[in-house]
C-alpha positions in Angstrom: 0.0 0.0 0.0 1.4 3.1 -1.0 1.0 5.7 1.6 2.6 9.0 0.1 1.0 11.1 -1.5 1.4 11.8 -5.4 3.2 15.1 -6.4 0.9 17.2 -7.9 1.2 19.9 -10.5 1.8 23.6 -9.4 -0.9 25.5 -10.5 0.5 27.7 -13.5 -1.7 31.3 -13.8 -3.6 32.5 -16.7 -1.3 34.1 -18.4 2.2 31.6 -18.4 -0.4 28.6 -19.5 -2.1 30.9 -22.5 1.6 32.5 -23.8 2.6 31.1 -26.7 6.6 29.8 -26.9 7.9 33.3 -29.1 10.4 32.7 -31.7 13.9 34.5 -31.9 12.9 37.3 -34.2 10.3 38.7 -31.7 13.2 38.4 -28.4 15.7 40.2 -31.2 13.8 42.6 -31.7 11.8 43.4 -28.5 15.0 44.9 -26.0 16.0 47.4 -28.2 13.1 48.6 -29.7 11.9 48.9 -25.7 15.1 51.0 -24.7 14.9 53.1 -27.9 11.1 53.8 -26.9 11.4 54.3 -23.6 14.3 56.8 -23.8 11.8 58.7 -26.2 8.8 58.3 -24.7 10.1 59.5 -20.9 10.2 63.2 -21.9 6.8 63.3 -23.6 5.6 61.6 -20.6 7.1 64.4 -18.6 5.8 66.8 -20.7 2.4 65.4 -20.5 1.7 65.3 -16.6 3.7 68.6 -16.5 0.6 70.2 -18.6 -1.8 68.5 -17.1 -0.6 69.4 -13.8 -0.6 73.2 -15.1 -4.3 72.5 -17.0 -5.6 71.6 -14.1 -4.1 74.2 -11.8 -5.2 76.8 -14.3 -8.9 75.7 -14.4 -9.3 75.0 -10.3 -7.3 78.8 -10.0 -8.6 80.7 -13.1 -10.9 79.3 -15.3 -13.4 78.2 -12.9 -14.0 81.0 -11.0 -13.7 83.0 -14.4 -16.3 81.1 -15.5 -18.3 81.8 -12.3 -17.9 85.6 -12.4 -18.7 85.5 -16.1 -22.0 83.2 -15.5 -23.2 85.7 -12.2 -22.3 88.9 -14.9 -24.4 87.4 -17.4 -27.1 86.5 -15.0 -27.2 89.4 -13.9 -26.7 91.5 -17.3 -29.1 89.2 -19.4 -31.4 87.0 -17.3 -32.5 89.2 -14.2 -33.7 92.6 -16.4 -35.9 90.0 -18.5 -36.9 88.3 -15.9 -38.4 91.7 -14.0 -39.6 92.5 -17.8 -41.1 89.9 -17.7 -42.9 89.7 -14.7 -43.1 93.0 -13.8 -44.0 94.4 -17.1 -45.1 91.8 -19.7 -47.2 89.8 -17.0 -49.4 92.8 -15.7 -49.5 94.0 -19.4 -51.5 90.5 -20.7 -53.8 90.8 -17.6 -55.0 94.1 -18.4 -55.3 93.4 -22.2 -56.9 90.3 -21.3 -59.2 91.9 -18.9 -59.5 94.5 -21.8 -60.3 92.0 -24.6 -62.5 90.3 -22.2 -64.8 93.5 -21.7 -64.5 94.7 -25.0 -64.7 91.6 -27.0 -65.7 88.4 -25.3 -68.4 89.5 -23.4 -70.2 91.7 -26.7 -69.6 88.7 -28.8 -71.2 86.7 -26.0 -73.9 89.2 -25.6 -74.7 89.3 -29.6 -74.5 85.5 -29.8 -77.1 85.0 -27.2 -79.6 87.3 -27.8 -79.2 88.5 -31.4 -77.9 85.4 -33.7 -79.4 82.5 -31.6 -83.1 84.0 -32.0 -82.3 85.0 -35.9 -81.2 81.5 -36.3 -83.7 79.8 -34.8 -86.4 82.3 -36.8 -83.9 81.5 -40.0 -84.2 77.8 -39.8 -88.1 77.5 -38.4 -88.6 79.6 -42.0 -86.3 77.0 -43.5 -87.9 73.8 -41.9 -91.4 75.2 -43.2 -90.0 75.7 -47.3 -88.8 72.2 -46.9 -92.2 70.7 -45.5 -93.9 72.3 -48.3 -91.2 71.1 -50.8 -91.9 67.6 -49.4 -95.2 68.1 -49.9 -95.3 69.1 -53.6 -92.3 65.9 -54.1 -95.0 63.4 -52.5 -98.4 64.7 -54.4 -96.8 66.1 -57.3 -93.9 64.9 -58.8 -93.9 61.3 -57.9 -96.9 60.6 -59.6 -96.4 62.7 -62.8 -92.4 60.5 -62.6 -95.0 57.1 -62.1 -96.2 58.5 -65.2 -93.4 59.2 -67.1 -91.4 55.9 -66.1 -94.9 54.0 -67.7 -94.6 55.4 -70.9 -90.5 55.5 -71.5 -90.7 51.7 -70.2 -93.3 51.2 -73.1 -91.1 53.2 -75.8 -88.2 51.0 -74.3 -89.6 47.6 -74.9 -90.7 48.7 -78.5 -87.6 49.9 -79.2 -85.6 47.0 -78.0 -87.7 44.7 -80.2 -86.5 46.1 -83.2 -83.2 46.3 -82.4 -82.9 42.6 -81.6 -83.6 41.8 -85.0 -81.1 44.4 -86.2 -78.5 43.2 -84.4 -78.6 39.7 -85.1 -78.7 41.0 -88.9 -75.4 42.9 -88.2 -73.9 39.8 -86.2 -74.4 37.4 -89.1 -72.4 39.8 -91.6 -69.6 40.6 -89.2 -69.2 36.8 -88.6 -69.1 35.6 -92.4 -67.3 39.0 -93.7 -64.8 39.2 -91.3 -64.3 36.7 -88.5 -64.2 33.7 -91.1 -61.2 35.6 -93.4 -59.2 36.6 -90.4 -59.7 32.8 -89.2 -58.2 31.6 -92.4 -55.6 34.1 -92.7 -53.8 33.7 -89.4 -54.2 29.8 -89.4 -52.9 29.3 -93.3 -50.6 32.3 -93.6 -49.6 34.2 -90.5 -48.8 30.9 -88.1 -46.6 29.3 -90.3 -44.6 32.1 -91.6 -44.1 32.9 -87.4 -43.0 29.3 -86.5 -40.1 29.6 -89.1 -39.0 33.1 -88.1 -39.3 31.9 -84.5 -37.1 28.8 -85.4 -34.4 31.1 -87.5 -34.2 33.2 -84.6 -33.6 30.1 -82.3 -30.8 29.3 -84.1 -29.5 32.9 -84.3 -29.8 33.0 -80.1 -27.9 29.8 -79.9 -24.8 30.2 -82.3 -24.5 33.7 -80.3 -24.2 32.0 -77.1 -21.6 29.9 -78.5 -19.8 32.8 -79.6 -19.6 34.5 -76.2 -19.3 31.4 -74.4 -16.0 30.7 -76.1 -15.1 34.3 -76.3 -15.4 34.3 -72.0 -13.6 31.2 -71.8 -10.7 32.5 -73.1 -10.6 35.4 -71.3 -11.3 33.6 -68.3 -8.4 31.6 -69.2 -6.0 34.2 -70.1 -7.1 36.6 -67.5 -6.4 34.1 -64.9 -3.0 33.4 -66.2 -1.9 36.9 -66.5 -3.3 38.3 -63.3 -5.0 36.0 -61.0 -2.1 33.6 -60.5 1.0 36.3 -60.8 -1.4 37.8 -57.9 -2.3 35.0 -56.0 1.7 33.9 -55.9 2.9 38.0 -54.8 0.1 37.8 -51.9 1.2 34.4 -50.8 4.6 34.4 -50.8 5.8 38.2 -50.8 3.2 40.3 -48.7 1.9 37.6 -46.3 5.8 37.0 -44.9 5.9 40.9 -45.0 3.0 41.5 -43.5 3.7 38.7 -40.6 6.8 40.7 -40.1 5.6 44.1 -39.6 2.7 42.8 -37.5 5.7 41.6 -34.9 7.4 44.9 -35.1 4.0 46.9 -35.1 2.8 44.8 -31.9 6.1 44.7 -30.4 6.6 48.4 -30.8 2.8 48.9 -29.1 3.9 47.1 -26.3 6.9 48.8 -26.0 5.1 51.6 -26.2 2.6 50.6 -23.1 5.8 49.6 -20.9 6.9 52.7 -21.3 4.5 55.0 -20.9 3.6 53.3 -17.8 7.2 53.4 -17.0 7.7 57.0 -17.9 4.9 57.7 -15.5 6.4 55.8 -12.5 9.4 58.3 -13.4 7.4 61.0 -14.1 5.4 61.0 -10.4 8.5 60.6 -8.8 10.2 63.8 -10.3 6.9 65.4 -9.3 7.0 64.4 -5.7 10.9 65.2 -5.7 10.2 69.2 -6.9 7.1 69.2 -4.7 8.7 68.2 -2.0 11.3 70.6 -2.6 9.2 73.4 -3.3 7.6 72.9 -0.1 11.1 72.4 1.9 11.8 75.9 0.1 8.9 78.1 -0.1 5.8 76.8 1.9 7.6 75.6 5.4 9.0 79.1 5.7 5.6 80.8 4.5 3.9 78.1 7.0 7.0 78.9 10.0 6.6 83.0 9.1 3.0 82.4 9.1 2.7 80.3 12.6 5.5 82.7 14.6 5.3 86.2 13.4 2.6 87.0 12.0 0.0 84.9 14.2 0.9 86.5 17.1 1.1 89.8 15.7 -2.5 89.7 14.3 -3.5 88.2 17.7 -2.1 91.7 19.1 -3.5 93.9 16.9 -6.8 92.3 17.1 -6.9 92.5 21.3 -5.3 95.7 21.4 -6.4 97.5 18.1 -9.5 95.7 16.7 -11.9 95.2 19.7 -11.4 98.5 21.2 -12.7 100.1 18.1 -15.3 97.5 17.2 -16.4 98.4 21.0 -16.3 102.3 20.9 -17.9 102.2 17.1 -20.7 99.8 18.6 -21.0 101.9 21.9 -20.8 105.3 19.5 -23.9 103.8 17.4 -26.0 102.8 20.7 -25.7 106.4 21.8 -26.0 107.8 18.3 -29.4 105.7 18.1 -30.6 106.8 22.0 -30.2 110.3 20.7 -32.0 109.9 17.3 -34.7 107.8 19.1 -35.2 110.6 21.7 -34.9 113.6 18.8 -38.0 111.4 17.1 -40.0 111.3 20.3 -39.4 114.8 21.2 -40.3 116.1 17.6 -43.5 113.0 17.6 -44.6 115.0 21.2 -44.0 118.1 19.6 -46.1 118.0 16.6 -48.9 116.3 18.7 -49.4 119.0 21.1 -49.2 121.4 18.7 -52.1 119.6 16.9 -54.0 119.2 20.2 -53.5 123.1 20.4 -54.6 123.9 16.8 -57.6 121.3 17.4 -58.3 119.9 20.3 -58.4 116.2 21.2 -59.5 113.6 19.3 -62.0 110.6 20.5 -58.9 108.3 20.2 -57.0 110.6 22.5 -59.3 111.3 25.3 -59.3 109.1 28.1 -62.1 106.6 28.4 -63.8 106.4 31.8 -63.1 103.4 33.9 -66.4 101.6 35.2 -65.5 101.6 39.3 -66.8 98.3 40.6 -69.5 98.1 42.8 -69.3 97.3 46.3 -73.0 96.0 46.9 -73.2 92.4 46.2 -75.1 92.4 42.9 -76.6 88.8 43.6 -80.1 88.6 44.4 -80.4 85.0 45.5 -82.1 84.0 48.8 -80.7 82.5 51.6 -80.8 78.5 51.8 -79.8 76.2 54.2 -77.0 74.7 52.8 -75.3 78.7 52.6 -74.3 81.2 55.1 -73.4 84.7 54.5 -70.6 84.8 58.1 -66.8 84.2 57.2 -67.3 81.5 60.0 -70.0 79.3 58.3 -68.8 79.5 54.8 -67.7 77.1 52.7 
């Protein structure tokens, strides 16, 4: 009994069991054209992320809020004035023409519909419905008869007339038949068929030695055509341009490739120049800004806003408090003023003069009796 296990395959991935062995040609010629490609592709690379970088620092910095300013201008310049036209002006403007057209048109048009055409219609057609009862009248006891009438007698003339003209007919038939009928009969059976069947058997033959003709005409062309062209162009493709084609396929997909590995490459290179010069720039010019920032001025705003700012903001805010006592007090003194010079010139007014307060009354206004279950002593009540 065999207790070990059997060695099992590794597992290969995807890719190493899907690759194709590659011949020499494709090794030969995939280094260099790699190194030549990626020593020209890492400066356009550069260049790339370098504008894009800038792009997207001009459109965050400029364009955008540009583009903001210019959109609020516009909104401002072009949609707001319509806007209040429109609703201020144009709006209020339909109402009152509508109200206007309303009045002035609707409700006249209304106003003659109703009690000038509907009654002249209904008088117009009442006149109308009367003409046609009388013309239905005269149709039923006048005409119909006198057309019973008529239809008697042309019926009559009819049937005479068709009588006779059965008999001249058949006359008429009889001559046709034997004058002309009977010679054409003769003519195309003895004459015109036979002299067809041989022109359509000439013409027969004609159609066939034709087709010979261009039948061996076509062959030889096929034949010769196919020589001088179809084979010389058959053998170029199959042993000329397919190797060459094969050939520059490799190159073209080895040079994509190439050209994949090192633009990704070139990137790699490219984000780490960045983050070297930004990391520079920042160890140059934004940790002193930050440091000059954080320890001078800081605290020296900090001063100046304790020992500058607040006091002001405190004596402007206690300046307008007084300034607005003072007006307040100016308005009540000129308010009192003018009112006592009115109460002067006129006397008071029913708003002004004091109204009489009712004094309550001290007898009990309740005129209910006594019972025993109430008591009128501060002792006994309950």
């Amino acid at each position: 009994m065999d207790l070990e296990k059997p060695a099992t395959e590794a597992p290969q991935p995807e890719r190493q069991r899907e690759r194709q062995p590659e011949g020499c040609l494709v090794v030969a010629i995939r280094i260099p054209v790699r190194i030549v490609v990626l020593v020209l592709v890492v400066p356009v690379r550069m260049v790339w992320d370098a504008l894009v970088a800038g792009g997207r620092l001009l459109t965050d910095a400029v364009l955008r809020p540009l583009g903001r300013a210019l959109a609020w201008v516009a909104r401002a310049v072009l949609v707001w004035p319509f806007v209040g036209l429109w609703r201020y002006v144009v709006v209020p403007l339909g109402k009152a023409l509508g109200w206007l057209g309303n009045v002035l048109v609707v409700v006249p048009l209304v106003w003659l519909f109703r009690y000038v055409l509907t009654p002249l219609g209904q008088g117009i057609a009442w006149v109308f419905r009367g003409i046609g009862a009388g013309l239905g009248w005269l149709y039923a006891r006048v005409l119909t008869p006198v057309g019973h009438g008529l239809l008697w007698v042309l019926r009559g003339l009819g049937a005479g007339i068709a009588a006779m003209g059965s008999g001249v007919y058949a006359v008429a038939a009889w001559l046709a038949r034997y004058l002309f009928v009977v010679p054409a009969l003769w003519l195309y059976e003895w004459i015109l068929a036979p002299v067809g069947r041989g022109i359509a058997w000439c013409a027969r033959g004609v159609v066939w030695l034709v087709g010979m003709v261009i039948t061996g005409i076509g062959f030889v062309l096929y034949w010769v055509l196919r020589l001088l062209l179809v084979l010389p162009a058959i053998g170029l493709w199959r042993w000329v341009l397919t190797p060459v084609g094969r050939v520059l396929a490799v190159i073209g997909r080895e040079v994509g490739a190439a050209l994949g590995h090192a633009w990704r490459i070139a990137g790699h290179i490219s984000l780490a120049v960045g983050r070297f010069l930004g990391t520079l720039l920042r160890w140059i010019f934004v940790e002193p800004v930050r440091w000059v920032y954080r320890t001078v001025l800081t605290p020296v705003g900090h001063v100046v806003r304790d020992a500058v700012l607040r006091p002001a903001a405190e004596a402007a805010r206690s300046v307008g408090r007084v300034t607005r006592q003072v007006l307040t007090a100016a308005r009540d003194s000129a308010r009192q003023a003018r009112a006592d010079f009115r109460r002067m010139l006129f006397g008071e007014s029913e708003e002004e003069r004091p109204k009489a307060v009712p004094v309550p009354r001290r007898e009990p206004g309740g005129a209910d009796g006594r019972t025993l279950g109430s008591s009128t002593t501060a002792l006994t009540k309950d």
